[in-house]
N, C-alpha and C positions, 0 to 999 in steps of 0.2 A: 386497485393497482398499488403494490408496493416499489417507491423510489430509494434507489440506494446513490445516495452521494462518495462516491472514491475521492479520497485527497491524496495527489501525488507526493513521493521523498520531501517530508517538511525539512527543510536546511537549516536548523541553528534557530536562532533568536530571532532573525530577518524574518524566518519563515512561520516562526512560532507565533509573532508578532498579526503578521498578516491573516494567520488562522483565525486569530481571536478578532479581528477588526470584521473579515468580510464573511465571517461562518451563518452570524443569526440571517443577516440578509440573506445569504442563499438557500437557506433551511424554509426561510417565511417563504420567498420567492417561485421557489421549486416544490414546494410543500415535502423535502426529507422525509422519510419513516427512520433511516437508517445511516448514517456518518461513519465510516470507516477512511483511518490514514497509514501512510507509511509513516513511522519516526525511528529508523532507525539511527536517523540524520538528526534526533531533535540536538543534543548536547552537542553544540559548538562543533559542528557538521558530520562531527562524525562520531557515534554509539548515541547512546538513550540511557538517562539516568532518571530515578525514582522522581527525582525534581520537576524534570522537565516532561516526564510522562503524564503525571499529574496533573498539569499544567493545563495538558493539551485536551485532558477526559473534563476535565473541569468548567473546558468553555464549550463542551456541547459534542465532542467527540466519542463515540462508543466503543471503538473498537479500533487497537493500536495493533498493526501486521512488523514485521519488520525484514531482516534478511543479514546478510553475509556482515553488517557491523553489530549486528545485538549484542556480542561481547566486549565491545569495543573500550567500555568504561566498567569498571568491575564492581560498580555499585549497584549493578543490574543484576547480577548473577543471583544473590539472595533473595531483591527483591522480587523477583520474577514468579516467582512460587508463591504469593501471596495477592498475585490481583490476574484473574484469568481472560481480561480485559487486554491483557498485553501478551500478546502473542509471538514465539519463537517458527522458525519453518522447518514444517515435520519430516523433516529427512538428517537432520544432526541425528547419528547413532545413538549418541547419548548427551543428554539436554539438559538442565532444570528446565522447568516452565512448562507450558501447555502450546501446544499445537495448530489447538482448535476450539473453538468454542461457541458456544449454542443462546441467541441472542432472540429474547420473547418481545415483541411488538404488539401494540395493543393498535390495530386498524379497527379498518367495519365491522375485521373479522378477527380473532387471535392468529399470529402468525410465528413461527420460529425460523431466524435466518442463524444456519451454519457459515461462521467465517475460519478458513482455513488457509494458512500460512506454507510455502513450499517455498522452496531455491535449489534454482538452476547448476548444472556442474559443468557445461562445457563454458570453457575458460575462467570456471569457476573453482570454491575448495572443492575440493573431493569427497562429495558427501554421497547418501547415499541414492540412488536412482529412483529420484521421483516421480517416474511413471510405477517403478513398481510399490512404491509407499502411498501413492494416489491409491491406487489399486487395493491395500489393505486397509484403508481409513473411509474411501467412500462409501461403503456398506453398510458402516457405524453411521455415521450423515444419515443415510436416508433413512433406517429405520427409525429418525426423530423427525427428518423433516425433507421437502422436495428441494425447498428453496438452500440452496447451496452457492459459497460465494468465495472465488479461491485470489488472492493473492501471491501470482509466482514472478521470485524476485531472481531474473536472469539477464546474461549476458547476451548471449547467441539468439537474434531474432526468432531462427530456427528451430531451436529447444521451446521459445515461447509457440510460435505458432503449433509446430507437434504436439504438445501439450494442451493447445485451446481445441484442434480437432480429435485428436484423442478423447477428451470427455466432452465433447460434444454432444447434449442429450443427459449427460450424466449430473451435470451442475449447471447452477445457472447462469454463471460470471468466471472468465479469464483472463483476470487484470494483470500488465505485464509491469512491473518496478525493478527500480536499479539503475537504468542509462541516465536517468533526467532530462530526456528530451523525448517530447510528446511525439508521435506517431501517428497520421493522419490512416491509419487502415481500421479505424472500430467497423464492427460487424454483427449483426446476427447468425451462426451457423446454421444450416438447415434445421438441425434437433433443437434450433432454441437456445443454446449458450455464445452470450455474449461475449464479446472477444476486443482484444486492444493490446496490441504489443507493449506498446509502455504509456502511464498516463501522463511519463513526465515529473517534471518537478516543482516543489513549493519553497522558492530561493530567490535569491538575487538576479534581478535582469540582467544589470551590469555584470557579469560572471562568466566563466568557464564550467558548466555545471555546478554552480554552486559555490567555487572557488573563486579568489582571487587572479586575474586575468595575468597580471605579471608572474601570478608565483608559478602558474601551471606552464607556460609560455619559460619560464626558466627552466622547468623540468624537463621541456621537451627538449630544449638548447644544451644541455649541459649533461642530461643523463647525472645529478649530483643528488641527493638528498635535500627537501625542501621541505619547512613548516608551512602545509595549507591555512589558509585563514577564511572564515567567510564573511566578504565584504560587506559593507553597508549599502542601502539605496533602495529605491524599490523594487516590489517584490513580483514578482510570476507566481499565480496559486495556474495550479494547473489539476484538472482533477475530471473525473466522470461522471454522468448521471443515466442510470439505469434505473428502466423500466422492468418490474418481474410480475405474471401472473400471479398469484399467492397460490393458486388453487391446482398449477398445473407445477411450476417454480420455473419455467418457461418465460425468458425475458423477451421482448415485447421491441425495446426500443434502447441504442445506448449513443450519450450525446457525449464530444466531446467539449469540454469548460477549459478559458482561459480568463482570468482577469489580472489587471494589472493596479496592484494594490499600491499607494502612493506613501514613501516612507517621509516621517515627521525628523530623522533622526541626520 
């Protein structure tokens, strides 16, 4: 059985922090094959820089998804071409960086897991229709491998769920990112793909998704412009762990993780 660990929106340094304290334990614990996160949030909660990407592949992470802030800091834009490890969501018309990409596991058995990157458009930018972008990339997937593993980062519950029954049978994971609050509906679809509207977030408990509780709470009051901040204290890692056949790509079982990581700082 191949286990894939999902790490929700890691938030900032709070959240970077906590990856690195509680990863090896739940790697040993759950016995991983596979570590996949969102950082689109790593750089001071909002975009991913070469720095803090690093950071995150360094303590045991394989495979960085991200969504609607990967531009967010422009120190990403170059590097993105140079580590295929950090993935952009393949419906940007036109992108630097890779999409998708194809990760060799050494189990009982040789195994190749496809991780693929998408973002949602309703109430989102205006990209392009990732059902029909799904539709021209999965054919590539399968002719390397069964085991298929999508990270789609949306707004609209709706667009996530359509999207987990849409490929239903086609992939083997429909991990939902972007809200930062976990979602108690994970599932197996009848065809076998995993499903979870959002896994949530890896940030601050004390927060507003991740923000500072006064700053978001003034935004709501005033309608004014406000510098987000992400607060100190401890952390919420929130994440999934999936069950995949290797042999069929057919997942099996998906649980959902909360821990509450205790800050020093």
């Amino acid at each position: 059985m191949l286990k894939i660990l999902f790490i929700g929106d890691i938030i900032g340094n709070p959240g970077r922090s906590a990856v690195a304290n509680i990863l090896p334990k739940l790697k040993e614990k759950h016995q991983i094959n596979l570590t996949i996160a969102n950082g689109e949030n790593l750089a001071g909660g909002l975009g991913i820089t070469p720095e803090t990407a690093n950071e995150i592949l360094s303590i045991g992470v394989d495979v960085i998804t991200t969504g609607n802030h990967i531009w967010d800091k422009k120190e990403i834009l170059e590097y993105i071409n140079s580590d295929n490890r950090i993935l952009r969501p393949a419906n940007y018309p036109e992108a630097p960086g890779n999409s998708f990409m194809f990760h060799r596991l050494k189990l009982p058995q040789d195994a190749v897991v496809a991780v693929l990157n998408l973002s949602g458009c309703v109430f989102m930018q205006n990209l392009d229709n990732p059902f029909h972008v799904v539709d021209d990339i999965i054919p590539t997937l399968r002719n390397t491998t069964k085991i298929i593993f999508v990270d789609f980062h949306a707004e609209a519950t709706s667009e996530k769920i359509a999207l987990g029954r849409y490929l239903d049978g086609k992939v083997s994971a429909v991990v939902g990112t972007h809200t930062h609050v976990q979602t108690a509906d994970e599932t197996i679809f009848p065809n076998g793909t995993a499903y979870i509207t959002d896994v949530g977030m890896t940030g601050p408990k004390e927060s507003i998704i991740g923000t500072r509780i006064d700053q978001i709470i003034q935004k709501f009051r005033t309608q004014m412009p406000v510098k987000f901040e992400v607060p100190k204290g401890d952390v919420i890692v929130s994440a999934v762990i999936i069950d995949i056949d290797p042999n069929t790509g057919k997942s099996i079982s998906i649980k959902r993780l909360q821990e509450l990581v205790n800050s020093n700082k």
